[in-house]
N, CA, C and O of each residue as an XYZ file, in Angstrom:
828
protein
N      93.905    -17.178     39.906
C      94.536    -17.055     38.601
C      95.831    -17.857     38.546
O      96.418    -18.109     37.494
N      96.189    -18.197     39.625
C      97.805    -18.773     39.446
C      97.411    -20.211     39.586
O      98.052    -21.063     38.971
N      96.194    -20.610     40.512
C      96.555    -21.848     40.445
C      96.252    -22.295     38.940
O      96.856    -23.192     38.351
N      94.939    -21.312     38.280
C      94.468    -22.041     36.640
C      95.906    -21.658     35.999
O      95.899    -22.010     34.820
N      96.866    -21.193     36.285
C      97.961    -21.472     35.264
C      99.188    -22.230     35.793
O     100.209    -22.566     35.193
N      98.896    -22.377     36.819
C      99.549    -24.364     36.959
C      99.047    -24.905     36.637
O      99.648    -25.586     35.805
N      97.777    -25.241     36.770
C      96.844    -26.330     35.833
C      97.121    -26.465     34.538
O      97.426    -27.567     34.081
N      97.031    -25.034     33.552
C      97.048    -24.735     32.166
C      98.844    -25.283     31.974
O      99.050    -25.754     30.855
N      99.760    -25.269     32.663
C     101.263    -25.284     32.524
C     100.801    -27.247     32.698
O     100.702    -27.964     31.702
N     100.695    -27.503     33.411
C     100.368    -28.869     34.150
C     100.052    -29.693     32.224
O     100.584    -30.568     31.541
N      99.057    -28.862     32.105
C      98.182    -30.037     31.103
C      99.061    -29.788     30.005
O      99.525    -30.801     29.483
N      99.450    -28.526     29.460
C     100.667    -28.378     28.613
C     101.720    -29.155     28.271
O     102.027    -29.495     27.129
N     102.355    -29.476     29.444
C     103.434    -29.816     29.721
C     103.049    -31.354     29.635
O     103.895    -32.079     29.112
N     101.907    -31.922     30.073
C     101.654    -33.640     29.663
C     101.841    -33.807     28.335
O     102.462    -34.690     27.743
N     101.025    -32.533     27.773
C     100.415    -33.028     26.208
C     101.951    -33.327     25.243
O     102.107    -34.014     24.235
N     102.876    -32.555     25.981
C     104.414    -32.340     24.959
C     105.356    -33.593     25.177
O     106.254    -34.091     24.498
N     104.616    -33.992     26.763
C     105.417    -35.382     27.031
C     105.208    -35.986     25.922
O     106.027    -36.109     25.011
N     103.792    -36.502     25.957
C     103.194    -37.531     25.557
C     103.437    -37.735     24.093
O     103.303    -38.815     23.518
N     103.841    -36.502     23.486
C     104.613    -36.344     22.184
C     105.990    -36.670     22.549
O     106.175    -37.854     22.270
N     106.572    -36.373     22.828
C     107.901    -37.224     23.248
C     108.193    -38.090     23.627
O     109.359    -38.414     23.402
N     107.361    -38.976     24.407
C     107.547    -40.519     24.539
C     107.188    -40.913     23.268
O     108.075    -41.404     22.571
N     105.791    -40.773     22.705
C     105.646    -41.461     21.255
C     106.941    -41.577     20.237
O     107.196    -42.642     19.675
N     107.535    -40.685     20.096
C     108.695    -39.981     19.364
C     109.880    -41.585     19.618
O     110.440    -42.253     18.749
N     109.897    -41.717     20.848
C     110.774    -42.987     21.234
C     110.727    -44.345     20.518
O     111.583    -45.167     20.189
N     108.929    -44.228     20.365
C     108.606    -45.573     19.872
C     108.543    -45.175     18.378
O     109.072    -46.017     17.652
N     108.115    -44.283     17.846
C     108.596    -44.058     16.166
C     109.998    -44.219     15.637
O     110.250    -44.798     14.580
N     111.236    -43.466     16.734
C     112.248    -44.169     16.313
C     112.934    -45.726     16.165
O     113.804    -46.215     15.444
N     111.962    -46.278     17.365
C     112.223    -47.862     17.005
C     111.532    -48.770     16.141
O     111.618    -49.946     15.786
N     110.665    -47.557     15.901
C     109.753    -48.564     14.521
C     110.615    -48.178     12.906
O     110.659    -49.021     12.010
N     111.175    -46.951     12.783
C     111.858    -46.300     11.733
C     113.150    -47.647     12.121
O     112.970    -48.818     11.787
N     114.086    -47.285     12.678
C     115.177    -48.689     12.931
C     114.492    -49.844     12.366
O     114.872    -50.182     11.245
N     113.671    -50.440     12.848
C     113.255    -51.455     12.405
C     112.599    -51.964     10.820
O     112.281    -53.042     10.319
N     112.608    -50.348     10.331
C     111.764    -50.142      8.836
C     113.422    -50.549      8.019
O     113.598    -51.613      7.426
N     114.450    -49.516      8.150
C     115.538    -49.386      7.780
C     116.612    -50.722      7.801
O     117.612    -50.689      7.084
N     116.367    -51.728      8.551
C     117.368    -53.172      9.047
C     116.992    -53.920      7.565
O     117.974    -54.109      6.846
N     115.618    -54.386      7.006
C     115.739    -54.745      6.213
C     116.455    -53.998      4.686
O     116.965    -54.667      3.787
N     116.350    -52.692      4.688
C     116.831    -52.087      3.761
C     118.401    -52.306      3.369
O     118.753    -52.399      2.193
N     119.419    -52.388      4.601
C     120.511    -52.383      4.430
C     120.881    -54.107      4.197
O     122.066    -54.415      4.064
N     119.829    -55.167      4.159
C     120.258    -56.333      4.087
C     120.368    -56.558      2.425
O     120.745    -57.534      1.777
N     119.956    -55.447      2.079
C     119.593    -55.665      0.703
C     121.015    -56.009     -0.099
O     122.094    -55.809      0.459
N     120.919    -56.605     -1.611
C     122.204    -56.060     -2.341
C     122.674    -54.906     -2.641
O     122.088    -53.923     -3.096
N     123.898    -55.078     -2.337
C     124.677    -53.601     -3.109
C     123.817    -52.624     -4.211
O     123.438    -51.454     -4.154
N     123.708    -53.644     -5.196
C     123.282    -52.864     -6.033
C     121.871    -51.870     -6.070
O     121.704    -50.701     -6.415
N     120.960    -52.913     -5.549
C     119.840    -52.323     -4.676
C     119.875    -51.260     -3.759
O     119.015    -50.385     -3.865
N     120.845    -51.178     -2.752
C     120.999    -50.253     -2.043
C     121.686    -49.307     -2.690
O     121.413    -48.294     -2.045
N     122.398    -48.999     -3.548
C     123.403    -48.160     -4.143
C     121.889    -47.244     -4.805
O     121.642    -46.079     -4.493
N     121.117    -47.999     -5.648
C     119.851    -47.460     -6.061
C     118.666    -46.377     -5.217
O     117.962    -45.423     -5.550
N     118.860    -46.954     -4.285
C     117.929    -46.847     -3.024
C     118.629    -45.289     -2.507
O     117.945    -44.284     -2.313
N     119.966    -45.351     -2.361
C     121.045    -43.979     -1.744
C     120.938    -43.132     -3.153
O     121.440    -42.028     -2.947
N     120.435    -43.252     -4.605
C     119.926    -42.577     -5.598
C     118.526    -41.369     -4.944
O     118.295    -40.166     -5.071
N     118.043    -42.228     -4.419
C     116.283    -41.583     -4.055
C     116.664    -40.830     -2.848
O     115.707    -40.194     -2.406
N     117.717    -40.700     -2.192
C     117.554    -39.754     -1.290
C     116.459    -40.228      0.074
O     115.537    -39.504      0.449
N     116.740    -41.382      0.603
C     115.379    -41.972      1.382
C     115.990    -40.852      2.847
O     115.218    -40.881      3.806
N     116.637    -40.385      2.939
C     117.279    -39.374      4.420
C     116.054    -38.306      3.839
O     115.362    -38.087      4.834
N     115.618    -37.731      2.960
C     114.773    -36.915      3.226
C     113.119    -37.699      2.697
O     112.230    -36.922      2.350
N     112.991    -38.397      2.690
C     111.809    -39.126      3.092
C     110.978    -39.019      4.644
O     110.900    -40.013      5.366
N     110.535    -38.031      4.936
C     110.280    -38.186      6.821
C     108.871    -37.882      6.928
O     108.381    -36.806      6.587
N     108.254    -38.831      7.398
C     106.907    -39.004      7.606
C     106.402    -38.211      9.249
O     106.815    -38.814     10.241
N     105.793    -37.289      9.434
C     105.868    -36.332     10.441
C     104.202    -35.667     11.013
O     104.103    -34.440     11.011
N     103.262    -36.302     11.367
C     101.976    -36.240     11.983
C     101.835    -36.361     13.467
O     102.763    -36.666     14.217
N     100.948    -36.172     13.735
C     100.739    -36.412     15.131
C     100.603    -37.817     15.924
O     100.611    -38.023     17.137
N     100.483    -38.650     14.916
C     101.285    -39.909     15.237
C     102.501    -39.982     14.813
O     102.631    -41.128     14.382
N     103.047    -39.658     14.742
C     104.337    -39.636     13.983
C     105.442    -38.459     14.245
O     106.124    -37.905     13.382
N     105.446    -38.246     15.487
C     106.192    -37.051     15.595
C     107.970    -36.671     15.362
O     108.649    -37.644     15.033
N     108.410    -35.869     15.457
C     109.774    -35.855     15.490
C     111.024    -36.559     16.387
O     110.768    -36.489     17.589
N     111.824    -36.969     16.206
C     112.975    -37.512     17.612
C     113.080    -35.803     18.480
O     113.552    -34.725     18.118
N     112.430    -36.232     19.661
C     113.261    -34.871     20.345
C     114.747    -34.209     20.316
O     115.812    -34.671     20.726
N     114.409    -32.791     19.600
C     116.373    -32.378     19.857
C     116.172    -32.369     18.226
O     117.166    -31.943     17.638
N     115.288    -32.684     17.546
C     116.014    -32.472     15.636
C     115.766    -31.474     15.202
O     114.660    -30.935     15.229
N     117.036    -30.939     14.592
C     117.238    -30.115     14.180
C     118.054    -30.078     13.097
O     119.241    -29.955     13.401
N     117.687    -30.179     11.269
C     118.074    -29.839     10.490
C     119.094    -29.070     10.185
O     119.223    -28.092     10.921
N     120.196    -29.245      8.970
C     120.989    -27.700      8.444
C     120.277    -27.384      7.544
O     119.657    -27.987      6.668
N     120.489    -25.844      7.981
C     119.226    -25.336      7.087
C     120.752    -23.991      6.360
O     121.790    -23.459      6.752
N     119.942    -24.056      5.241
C     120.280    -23.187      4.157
C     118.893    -21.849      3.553
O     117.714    -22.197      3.485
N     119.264    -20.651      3.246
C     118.601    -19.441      3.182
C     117.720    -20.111      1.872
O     118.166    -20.840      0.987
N     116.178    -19.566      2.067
C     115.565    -19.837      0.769
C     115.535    -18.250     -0.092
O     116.084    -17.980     -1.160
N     114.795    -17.463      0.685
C     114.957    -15.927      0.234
C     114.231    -15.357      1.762
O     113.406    -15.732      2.595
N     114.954    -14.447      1.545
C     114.901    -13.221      3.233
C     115.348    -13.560      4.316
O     116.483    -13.424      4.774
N     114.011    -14.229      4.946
C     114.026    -14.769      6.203
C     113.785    -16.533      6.388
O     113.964    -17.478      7.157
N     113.332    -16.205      5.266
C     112.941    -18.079      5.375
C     114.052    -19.072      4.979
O     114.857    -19.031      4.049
N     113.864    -19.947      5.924
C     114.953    -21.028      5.809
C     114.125    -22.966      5.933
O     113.081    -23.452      6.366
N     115.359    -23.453      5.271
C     114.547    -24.665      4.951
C     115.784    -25.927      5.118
O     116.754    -25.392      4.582
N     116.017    -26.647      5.361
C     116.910    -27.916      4.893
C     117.872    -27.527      3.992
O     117.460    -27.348      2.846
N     118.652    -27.408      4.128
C     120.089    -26.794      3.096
C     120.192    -27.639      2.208
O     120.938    -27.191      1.337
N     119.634    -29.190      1.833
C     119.475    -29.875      0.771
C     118.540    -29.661     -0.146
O     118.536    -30.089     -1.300
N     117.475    -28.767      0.557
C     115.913    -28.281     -0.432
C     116.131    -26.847     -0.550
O     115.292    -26.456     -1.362
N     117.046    -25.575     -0.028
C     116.736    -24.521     -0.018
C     117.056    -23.814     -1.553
O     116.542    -22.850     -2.120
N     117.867    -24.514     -1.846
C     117.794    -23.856     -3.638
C     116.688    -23.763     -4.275
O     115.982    -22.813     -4.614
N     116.597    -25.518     -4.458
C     115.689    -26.271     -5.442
C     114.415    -25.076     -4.715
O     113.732    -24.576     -5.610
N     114.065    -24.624     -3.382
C     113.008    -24.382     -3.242
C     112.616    -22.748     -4.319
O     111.671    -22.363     -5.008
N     114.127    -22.149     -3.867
C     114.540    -20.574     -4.672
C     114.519    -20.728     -6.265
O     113.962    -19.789     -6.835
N     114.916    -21.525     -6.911
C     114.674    -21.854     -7.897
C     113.337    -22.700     -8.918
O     113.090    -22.995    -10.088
N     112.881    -22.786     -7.839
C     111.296    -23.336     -8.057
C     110.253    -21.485     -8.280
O     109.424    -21.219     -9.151
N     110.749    -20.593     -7.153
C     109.744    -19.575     -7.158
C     110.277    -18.929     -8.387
O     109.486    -18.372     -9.148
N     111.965    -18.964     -8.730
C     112.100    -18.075     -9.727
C     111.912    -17.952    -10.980
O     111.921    -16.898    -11.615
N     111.653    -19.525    -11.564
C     111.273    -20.041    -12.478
C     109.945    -19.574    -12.655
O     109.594    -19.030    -13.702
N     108.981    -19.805    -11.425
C     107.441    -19.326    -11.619
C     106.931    -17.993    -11.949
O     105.877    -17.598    -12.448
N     108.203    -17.303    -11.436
C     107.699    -16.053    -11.771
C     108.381    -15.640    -12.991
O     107.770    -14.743    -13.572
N     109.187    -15.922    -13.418
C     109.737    -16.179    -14.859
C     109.411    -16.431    -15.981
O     110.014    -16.087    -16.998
N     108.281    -17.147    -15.901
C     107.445    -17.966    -17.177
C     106.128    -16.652    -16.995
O     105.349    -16.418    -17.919
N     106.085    -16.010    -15.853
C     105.132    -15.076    -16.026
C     103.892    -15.412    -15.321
O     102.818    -14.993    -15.752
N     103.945    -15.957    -14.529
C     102.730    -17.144    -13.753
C     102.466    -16.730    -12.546
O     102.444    -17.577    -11.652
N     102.229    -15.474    -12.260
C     102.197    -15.141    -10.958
C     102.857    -14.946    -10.240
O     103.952    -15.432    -10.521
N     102.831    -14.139     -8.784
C     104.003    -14.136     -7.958
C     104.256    -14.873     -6.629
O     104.068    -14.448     -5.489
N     104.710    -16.039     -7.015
C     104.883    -16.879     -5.515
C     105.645    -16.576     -4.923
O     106.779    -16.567     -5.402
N     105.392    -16.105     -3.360
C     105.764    -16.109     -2.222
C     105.524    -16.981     -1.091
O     104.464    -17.596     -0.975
N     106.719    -17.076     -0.031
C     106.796    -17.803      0.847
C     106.060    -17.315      2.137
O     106.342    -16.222      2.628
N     105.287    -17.985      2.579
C     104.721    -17.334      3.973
C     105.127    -17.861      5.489
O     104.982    -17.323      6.586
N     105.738    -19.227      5.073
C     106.532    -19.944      6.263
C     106.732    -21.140      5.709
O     106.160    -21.874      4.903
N     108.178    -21.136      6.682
C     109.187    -22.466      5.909
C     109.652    -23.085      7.450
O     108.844    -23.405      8.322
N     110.967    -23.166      7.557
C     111.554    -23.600      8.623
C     110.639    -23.044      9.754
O     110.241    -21.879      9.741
N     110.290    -24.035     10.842
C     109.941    -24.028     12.380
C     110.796    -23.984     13.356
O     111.397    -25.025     13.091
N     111.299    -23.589     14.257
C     112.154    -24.139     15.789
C     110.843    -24.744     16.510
O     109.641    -24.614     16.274
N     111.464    -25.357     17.344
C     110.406    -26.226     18.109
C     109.849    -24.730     19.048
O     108.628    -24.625     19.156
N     110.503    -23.896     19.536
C     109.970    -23.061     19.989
C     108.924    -22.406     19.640
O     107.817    -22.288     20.166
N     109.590    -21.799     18.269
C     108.605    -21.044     17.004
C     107.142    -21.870     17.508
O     106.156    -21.252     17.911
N     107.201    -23.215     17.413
C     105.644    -23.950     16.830
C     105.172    -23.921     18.030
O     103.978    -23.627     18.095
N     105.820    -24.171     19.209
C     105.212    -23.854     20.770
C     104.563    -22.835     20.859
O     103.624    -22.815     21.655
N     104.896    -21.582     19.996
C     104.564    -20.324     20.576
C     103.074    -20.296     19.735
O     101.964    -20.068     20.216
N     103.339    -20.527     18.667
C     102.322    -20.972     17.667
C     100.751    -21.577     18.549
O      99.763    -20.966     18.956
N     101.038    -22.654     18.566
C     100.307    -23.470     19.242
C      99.250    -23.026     20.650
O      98.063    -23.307     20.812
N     100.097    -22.315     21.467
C      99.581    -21.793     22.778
C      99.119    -21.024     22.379
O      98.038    -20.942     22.963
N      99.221    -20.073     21.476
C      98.417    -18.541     21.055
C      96.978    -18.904     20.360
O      95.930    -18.259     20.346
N      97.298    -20.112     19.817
C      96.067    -20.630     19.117
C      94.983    -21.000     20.545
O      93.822    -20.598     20.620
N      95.615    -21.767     21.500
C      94.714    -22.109     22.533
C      93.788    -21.146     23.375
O      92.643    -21.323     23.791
N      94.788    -19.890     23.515
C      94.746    -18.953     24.705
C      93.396    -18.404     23.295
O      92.488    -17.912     23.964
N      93.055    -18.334     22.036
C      92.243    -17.558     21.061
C      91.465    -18.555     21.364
O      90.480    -18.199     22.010
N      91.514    -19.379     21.201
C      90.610    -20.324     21.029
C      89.269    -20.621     22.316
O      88.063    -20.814     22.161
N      90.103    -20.551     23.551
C      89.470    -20.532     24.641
C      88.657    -19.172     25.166
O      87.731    -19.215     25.977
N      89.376    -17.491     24.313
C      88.490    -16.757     24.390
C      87.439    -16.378     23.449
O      86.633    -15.473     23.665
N      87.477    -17.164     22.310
C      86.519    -16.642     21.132
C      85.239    -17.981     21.476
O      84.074    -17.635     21.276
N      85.454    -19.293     21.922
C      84.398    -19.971     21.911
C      84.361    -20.575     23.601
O      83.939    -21.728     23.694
N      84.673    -20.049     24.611
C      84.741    -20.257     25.697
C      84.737    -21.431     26.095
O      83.761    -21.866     26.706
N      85.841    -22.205     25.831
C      86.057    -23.352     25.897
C      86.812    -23.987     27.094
O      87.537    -23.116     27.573
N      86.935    -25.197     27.791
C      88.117    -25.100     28.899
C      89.922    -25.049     28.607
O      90.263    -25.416     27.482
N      90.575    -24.794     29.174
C      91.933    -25.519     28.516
C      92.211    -26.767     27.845
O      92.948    -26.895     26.868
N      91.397    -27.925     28.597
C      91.778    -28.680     28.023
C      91.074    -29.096     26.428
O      91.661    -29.771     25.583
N      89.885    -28.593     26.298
C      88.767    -28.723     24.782
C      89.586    -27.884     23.984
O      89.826    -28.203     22.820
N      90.196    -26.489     24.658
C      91.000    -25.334     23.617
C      92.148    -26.380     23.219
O      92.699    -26.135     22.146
N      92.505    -27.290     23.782
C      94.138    -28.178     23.355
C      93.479    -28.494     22.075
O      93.800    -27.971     21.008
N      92.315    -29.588     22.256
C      92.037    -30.168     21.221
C      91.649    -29.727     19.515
O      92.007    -30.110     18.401
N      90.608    -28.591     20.136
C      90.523    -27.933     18.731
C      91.367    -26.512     18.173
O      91.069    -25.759     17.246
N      92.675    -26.465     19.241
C      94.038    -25.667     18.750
C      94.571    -26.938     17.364
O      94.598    -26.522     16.205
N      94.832    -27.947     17.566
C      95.209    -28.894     17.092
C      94.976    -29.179     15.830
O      95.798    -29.627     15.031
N      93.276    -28.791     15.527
C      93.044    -28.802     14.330
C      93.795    -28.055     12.895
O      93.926    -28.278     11.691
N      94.087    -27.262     13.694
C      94.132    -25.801     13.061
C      95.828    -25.174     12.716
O      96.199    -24.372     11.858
N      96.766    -26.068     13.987
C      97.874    -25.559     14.204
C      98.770    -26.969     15.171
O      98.710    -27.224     16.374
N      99.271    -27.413     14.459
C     100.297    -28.597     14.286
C     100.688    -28.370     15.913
O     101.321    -27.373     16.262
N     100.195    -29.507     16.970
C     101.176    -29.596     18.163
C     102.596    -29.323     18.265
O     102.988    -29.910     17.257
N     103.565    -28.859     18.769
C     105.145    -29.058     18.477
C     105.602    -30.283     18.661
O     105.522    -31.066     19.607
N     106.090    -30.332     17.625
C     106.924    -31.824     17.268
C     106.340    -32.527     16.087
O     106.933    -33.386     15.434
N     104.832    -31.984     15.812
C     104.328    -32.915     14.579
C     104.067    -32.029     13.399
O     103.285    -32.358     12.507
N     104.852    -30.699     13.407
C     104.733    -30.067     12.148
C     105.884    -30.031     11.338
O     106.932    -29.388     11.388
N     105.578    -30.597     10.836
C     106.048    -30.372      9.101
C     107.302    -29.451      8.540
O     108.181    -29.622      7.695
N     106.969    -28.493      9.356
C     107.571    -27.289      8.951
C     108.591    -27.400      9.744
O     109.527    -26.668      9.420
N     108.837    -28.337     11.086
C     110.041    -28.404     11.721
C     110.797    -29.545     11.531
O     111.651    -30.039     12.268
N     110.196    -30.068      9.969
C     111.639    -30.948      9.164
C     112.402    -29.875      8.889
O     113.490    -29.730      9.446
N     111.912    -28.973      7.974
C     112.960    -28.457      7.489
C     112.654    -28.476      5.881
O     113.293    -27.767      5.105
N     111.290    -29.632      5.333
C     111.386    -29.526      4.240
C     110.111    -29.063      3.758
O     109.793    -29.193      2.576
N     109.521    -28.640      4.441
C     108.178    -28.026      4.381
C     108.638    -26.506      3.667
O     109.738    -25.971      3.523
N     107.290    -26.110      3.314
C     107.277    -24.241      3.344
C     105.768    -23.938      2.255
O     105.565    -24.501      1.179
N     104.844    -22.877      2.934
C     103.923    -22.564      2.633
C     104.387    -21.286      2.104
O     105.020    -20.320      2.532
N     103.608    -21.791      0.564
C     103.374    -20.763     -0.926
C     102.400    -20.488     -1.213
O     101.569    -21.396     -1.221
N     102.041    -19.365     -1.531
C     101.051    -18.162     -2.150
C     101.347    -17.699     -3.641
O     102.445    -17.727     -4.197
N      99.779    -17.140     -4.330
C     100.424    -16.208     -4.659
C      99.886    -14.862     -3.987
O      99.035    -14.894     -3.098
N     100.579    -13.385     -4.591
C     100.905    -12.656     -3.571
C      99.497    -11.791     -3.907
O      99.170    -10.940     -3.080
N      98.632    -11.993     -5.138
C      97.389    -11.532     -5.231
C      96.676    -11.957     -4.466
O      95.887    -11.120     -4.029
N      96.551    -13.240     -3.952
C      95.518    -13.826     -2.909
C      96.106    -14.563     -2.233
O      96.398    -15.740     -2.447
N      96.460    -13.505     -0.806
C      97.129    -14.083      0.443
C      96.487    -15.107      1.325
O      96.672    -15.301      2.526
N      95.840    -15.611      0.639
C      95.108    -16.553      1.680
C      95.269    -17.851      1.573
O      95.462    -18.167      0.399
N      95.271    -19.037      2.548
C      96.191    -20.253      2.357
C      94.637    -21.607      2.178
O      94.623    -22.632      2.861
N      93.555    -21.275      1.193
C      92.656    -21.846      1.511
C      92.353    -22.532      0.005
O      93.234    -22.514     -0.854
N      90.967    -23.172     -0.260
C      90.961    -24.130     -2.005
C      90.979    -22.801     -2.653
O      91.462    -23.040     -3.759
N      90.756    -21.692     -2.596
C      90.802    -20.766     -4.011
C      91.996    -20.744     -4.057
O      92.282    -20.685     -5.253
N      92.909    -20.755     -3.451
C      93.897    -20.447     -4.022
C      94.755    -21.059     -5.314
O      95.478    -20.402     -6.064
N      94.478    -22.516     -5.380
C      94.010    -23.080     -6.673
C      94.301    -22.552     -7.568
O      95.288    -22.508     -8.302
N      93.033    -21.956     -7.486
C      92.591    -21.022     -8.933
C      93.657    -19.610     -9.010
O      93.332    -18.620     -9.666
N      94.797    -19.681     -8.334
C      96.020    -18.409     -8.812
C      96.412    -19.253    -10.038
O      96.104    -20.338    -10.532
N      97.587    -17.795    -10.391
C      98.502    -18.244    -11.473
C      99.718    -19.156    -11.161
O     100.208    -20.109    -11.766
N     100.050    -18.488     -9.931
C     101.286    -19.187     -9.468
C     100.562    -20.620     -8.161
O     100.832    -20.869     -6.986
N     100.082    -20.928     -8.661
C      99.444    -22.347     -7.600
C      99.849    -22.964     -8.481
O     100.913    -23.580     -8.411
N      98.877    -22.938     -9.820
C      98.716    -24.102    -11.233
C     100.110    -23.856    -11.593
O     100.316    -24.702    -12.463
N     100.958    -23.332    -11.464
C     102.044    -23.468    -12.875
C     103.180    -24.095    -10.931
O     104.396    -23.918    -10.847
N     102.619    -24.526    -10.151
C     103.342    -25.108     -9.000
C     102.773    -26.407     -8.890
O     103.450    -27.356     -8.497
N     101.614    -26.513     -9.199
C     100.698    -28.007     -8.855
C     101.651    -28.569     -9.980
O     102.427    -29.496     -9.748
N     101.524    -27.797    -11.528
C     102.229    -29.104    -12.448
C     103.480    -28.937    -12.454
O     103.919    -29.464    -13.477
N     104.644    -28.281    -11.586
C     105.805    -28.029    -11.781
C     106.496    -28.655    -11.042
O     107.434    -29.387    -11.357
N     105.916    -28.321     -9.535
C     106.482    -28.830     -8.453
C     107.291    -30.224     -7.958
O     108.251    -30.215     -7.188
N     106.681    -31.445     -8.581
C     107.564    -32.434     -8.474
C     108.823    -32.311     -9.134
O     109.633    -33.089     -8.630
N     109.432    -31.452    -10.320
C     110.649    -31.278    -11.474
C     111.876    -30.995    -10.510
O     113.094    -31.100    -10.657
N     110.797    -30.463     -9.128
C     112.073    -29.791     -8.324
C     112.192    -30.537     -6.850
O     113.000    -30.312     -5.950
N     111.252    -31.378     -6.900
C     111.313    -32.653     -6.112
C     110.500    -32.748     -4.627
O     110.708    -33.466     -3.648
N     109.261    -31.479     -4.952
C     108.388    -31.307     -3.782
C     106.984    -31.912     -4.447
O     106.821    -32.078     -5.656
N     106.082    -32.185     -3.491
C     104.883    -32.030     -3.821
C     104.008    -31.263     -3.064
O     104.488    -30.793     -2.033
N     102.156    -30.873     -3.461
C     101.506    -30.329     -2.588
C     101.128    -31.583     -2.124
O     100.892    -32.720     -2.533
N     101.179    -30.619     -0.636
C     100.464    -31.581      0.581
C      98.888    -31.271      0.884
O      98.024    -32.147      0.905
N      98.642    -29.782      1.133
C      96.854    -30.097      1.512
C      96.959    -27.983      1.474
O      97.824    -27.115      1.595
N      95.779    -28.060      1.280
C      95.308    -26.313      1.199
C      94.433    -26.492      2.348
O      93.578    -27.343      2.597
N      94.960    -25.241      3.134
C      93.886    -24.742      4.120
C      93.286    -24.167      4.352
O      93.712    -23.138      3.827
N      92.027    -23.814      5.054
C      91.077    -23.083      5.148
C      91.407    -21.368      6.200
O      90.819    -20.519      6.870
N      92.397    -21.648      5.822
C      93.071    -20.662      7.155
C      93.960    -19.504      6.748
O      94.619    -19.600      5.712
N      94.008    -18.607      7.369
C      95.072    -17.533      6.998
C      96.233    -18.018      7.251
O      96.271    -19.003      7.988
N      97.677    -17.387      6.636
C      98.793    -18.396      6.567
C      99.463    -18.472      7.939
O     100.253    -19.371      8.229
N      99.001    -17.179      9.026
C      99.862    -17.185     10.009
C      99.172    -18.004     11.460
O      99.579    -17.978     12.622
N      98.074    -18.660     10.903
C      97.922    -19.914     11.813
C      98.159    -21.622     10.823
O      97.595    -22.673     11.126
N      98.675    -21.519     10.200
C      98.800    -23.307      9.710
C      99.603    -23.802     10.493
O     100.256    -23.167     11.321
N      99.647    -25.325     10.260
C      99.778    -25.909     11.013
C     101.778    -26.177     10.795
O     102.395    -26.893     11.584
C-alpha cells in the first residue's frame, strides 16, 4: 500500500510539474503578445487601458496560470469571493435578477485557491478509480474531464463563478430552461461577464 502511494504521489506530482513548466512558456508567449501593444500610439493605447485588457486571461489546460497567482479578491455574497474588480458587478448582477422577478440566482462556486482545486481534483481521481476501476494513471485522465487540473481552472482567476437557479440545482443544458439562466444569458454581458459552457455535472464537481 505505501509503495502504490509513492507511485500515486510520484505521478501526481509530474502531472502539476508539467503544468508549471508550461505556465513558463505561456508567460513568454503573453510578453511577447503584449510588446506589440505598448508600441502602439498613445491614443490607441489610452483606448486599449479603456477595455480593461488586465482582466482578459485566457486559462485552459494549455494555458495554465503563472505559478504563485493570486488575485485581490473582494466578497460577492457569504462565502464566495471573486476578483475585487468583478465582485460587485457580480452582486449586482444576482440582485437585479432577482429583482425583475426572474428567479433565484445563486452562487455555487466562485474563487479557487490552488489548494481548494488540488483537493478537488484528487477526490475526483481517488472516485473515479473506485467507481470504474481504473489505474491511477487512466483515473488522472478522465478526472480531467470532469474537474479542471490545478492551475487550469478558471475559477482560480478570480473571475469565474458558477450560477444556478435555486429551483434546479443542477449545473447541466436544462438549466437553460430556468428563469434566472435566460434573464442571465441576455443580461450578463451589461455587467461585463459572459456564459462560458453548461455542464453535465452536479455543481460540486466542475471544473
Amino acid at each position: 500500500a505505501r509503495r502504490l502511494d509513492r507511485e500515486a504521489n510520484a505521478v501526481m506530482t509530474a502531472a502539476l510539474d508539467a503544468v508549471r513548466c508550461s505556465a513558463a512558456e505561456v508567460r513568454a508567449e503573453q510578453a511577447a503578445v503584449k510588446q506589440p501593444l505598448q508600441d502602439l500610439p498613445e491614443r490607441k493605447r489610452a483606448h486599449l487601458d479603456d477595455l480593461q485588457l488586465d482582466l482578459l486571461l485566457i486559462v485552459s489546460a494549455a494555458s495554465p496560470l503563472p505559478e504563485g497567482y493570486a488575485p485581490s479578491l473582494g466578497i460577492v455574497i457569504g462565502e464566495y469571493e471573486m476578483d475585487e474588480r468583478c465582485a460587485s458587478k457580480c452582486l449586482q448582477m444576482i440582485e437585479d435578477c432577482q429583482a425583475a422577478g426572474m428567479g433565484l440566482p445563486m452562487i455555487c462556486s466562485a474563487y479557487r485557491t490552488q489548494e481548494y482545486q488540488e483537493m478537488l481534483y484528487e477526490n475526483k481521481v481517488v472516485r473515479v478509480m473506485q467507481e470504474d476501476w481504473l489505474s491511477y494513471e487512466d483515473a488522472l485522465v478522465e478526472a480531467a474531464k470532469v474537474v479542471a487540473v490545478p492551475g487550469t481552472s478558471e475559477h482560480q482567476t478570480g473571475l469565474a463563478a458558477d450560477i444556478m437557479d435555486e429551483v434546479y440545482p443542477y449545473l447541466n443544458e436544462w438549466q437553460e430552461h430556468t428563469e434566472a439562466q435566460a434573464w442571465l444569458m441576455a443580461h450578463a454581458p451589461e455587467y461585463g461577464f459572459i456564459l462560458r459552457s453548461m455542464f453535465n455535472t452536479r455543481c460540486s464537481e466542475l471544473a
